[in-house]
N, C-alpha and C positions, 0 to 999 in steps of 0.2 A: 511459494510463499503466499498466506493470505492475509490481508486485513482488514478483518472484520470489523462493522461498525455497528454498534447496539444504540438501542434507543439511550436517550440521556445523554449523548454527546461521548459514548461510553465507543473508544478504537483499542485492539489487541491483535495480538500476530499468531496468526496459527500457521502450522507445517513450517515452522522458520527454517527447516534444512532443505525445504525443496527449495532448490534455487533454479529451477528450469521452467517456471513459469509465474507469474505475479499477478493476482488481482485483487479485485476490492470486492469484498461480499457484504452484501446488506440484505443483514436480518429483517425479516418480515414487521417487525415490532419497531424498526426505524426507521421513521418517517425525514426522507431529504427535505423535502421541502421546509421542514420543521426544525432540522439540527444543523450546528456548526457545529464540524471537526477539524480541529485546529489541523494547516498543514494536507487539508485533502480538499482538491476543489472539483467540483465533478462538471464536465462540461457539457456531456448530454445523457441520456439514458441508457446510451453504453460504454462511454469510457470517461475515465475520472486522472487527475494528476493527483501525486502523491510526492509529498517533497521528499527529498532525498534521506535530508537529516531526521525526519519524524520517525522513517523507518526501526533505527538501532535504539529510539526510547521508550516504543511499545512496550506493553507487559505482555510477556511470552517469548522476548526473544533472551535468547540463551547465553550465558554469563560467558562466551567461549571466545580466545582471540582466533581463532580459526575461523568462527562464524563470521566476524569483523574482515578478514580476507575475503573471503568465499560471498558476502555481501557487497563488496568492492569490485571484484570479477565479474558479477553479475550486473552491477550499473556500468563495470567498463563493455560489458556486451551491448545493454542493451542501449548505451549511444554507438556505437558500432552500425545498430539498428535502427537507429531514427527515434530511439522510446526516450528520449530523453529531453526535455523543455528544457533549454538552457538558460535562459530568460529567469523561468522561473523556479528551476534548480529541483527538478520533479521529473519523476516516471511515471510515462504514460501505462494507464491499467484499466485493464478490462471490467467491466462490472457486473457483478450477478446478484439475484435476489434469489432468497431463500426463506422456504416456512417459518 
């Protein structure tokens, strides 16, 4: 699962059915230093939290109660894992940049 962040403050979900890995990709044309994305807080240059509940309101994720399960297994893993800020009700996630 990825979520993408565009310039304009502009976040959406792609690959919403892989659920075996999670991160945050930023478009080349979105400047951090410059945007607030409600819901996503980035901590350093390589990993970012991502609240829980922001996830299921993206555009791109899929009208499916199935997905609603299968997205719930995967935050039950990955506190299982340590990825989860409980504090702050977010998964910890990787970050890439892209052209």
């Amino acid at each position: 699962m990825i979520i993408e962040c565009l310039d304009g403050g502009v976040v959406r979900l792609a690959e919403p059915f892989d659920f075996r890995r999670f991160k945050l990709v930023l478009r080349a044309d979105a400047r951090p230093e410059a945007q607030s994305w409600n819901g996503i807080t980035l901590l350093d240059h390589r990993d970012a939290l991502v609240a829980i509940d922001l996830v299921p309101t993206l555009a791109g994720r899929p009208d499916d109660a199935d997905w609603d399960q299968r997205y719930a297994e995967m935050v039950a893993k990955a506190r299982e894992h340590g990825w989860i800020d409980a504090e702050r009700h977010a998964i910890r996630a990787h970050i890439e940049r892209t052209p």
